[in-house]
C-alpha positions in Angstrom: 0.0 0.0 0.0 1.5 3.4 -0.7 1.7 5.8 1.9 0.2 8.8 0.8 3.3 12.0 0.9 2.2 15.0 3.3 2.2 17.8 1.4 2.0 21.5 2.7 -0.7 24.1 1.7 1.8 26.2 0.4 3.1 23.6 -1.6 0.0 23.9 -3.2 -1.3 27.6 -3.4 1.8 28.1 -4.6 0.6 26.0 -8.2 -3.1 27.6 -8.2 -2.5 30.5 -11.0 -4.9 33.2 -11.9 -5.8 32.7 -15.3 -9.0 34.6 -17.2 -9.9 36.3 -14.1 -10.1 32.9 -12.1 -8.3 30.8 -9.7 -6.9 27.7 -11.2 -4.7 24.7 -11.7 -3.3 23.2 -14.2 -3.1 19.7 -15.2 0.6 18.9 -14.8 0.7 20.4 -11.6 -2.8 18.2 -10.3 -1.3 15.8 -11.8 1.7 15.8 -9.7 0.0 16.5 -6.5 -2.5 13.3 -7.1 0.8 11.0 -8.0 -0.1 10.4 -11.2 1.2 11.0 -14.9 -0.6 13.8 -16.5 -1.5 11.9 -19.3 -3.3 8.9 -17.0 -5.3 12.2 -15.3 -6.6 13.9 -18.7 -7.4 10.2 -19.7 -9.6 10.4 -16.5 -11.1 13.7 -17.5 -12.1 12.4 -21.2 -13.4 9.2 -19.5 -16.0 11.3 -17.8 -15.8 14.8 -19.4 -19.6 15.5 -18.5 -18.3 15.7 -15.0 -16.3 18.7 -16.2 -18.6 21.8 -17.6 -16.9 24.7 -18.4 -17.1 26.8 -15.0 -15.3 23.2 -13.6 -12.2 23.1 -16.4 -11.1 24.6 -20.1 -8.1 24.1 -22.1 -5.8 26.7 -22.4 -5.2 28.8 -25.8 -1.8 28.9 -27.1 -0.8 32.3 -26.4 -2.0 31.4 -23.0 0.3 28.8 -22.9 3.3 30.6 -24.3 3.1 32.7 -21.7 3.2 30.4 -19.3 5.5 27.6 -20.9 8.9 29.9 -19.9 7.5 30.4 -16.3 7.9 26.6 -15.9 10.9 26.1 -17.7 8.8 23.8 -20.0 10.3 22.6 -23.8 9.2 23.3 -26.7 7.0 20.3 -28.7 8.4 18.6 -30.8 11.4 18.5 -28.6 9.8 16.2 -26.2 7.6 18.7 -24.7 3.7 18.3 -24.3 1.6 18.0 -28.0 -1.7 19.5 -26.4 -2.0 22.5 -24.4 -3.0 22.1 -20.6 -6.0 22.3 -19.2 -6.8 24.1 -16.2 -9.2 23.4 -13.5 -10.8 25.7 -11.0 -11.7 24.6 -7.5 -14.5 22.8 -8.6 -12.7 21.0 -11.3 -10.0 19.9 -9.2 -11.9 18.4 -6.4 -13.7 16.7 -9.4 -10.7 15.2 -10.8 -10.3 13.6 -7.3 -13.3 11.5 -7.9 -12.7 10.8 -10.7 -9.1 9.2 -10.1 -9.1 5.7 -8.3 -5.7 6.9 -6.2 -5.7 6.5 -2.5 -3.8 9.4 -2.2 -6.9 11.4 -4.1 -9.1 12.2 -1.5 -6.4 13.5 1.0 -4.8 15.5 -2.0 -8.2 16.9 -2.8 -8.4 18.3 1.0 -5.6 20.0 0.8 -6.6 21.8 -2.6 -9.4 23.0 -1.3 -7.3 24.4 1.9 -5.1 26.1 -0.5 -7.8 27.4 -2.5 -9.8 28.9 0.6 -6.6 30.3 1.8 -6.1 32.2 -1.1 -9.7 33.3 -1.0 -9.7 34.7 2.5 -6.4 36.3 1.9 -7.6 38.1 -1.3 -10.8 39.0 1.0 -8.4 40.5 3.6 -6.3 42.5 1.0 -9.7 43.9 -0.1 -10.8 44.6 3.4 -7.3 46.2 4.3 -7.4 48.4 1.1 -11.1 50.2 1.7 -9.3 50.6 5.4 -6.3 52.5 4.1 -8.7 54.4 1.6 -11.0 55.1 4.7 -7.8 56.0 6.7 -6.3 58.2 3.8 -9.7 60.0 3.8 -9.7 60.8 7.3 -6.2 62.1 7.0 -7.4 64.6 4.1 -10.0 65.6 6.2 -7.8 66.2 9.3 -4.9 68.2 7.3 -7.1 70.8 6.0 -8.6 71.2 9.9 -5.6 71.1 11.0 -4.2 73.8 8.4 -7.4 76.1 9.2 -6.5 76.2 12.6 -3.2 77.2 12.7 -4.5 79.5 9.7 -6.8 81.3 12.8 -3.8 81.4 15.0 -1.8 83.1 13.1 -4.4 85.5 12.9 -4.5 85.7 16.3 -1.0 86.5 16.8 -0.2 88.8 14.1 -0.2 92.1 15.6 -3.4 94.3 14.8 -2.7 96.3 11.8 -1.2 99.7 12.6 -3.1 102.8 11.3 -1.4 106.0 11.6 -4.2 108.5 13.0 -3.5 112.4 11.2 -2.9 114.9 13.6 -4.7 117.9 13.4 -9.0 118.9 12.7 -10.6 117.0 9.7 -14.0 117.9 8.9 -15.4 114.5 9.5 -14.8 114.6 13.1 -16.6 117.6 13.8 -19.5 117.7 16.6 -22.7 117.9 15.0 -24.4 119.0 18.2 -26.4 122.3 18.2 
């Protein structure tokens, strides 16, 4: 019986890609977490392909792939690389492929994709949470600045001497006494 390899979360966020706006996997790297040849796992997903709508899996384009192919130090086909482009599986699709694989080491994979892939959801949920904090935060601040800046503006005020009018000396007609 094989004894199934512990594997850590990171291990596995660190394969789960975002790719057309969503969180995925790709076959090779499912493929390798399962402990089994990425050709015997896409055979598994043909095998029962109505298990695998579109929101669950889709096959990558090739400028997709090119993209990706120097990220993983992958060769070239026709030089012994891969003759069809990967698929890639969203949450969904990867905890289907562990049902559809007969591997012991399947289900305990599968629980640990789906750690990874919460993790990764409640951190993106605390980035977005943190951000409208520093927005609310920078905000505040704005608000505060242009107090604080109208305050000192009134002390200043305060503290500048009173303007200093120099009187004339001598009668002006203004400042006769009307009184009869």
């Amino acid at each position: 019986m094989n004894k199934v390899q512990v594997i850590p979360v990171e291990v596995v966020e660190n394969k789960i890609l975002m790719i057309r706006s969503q969180k995925v996997i790709l076959d090779f790297h499912l493929a390798k977490l399962y402990n089994v040849e990425t050709k015997i796992l896409n055979k598994a997903v043909a095998r029962n392909i109505d298990r695998f709508p579109v929101d669950f899996m889709f096959r990558l384009t090739q400028k997709e792939w090119n993209s990706l192919r120097f990220h993983f130090g992958t060769s070239n086909s026709g030089r012994g690389g891969r003759r069809y482009l990967p698929f890639a599986f969203t949450e969904h699709g990867a905890l289907m492929v562990a049902s559809v694989l007969s591997s012991p080491a399947a289900v305990k994979i599968s629980i640990l994709v789906v750690r990874a892939f919460v993790r990764l959801r409640e951190i993106l949920a605390a980035n977005k949470e943190l951000a409208q904090k520093l927005k609310e935060l920078e905000l505040k601040t704005e608000s505060h600045d242009k107090q604080i800046t109208a305050i000192f503006d009134a002390i200043n005020q305060l503290l500048a001497p009173p303007p200093v009018t120099k009187k004339k000396m001598g009668f002006s007609p203004e400042e006769t006494d009307t009184r009869s």
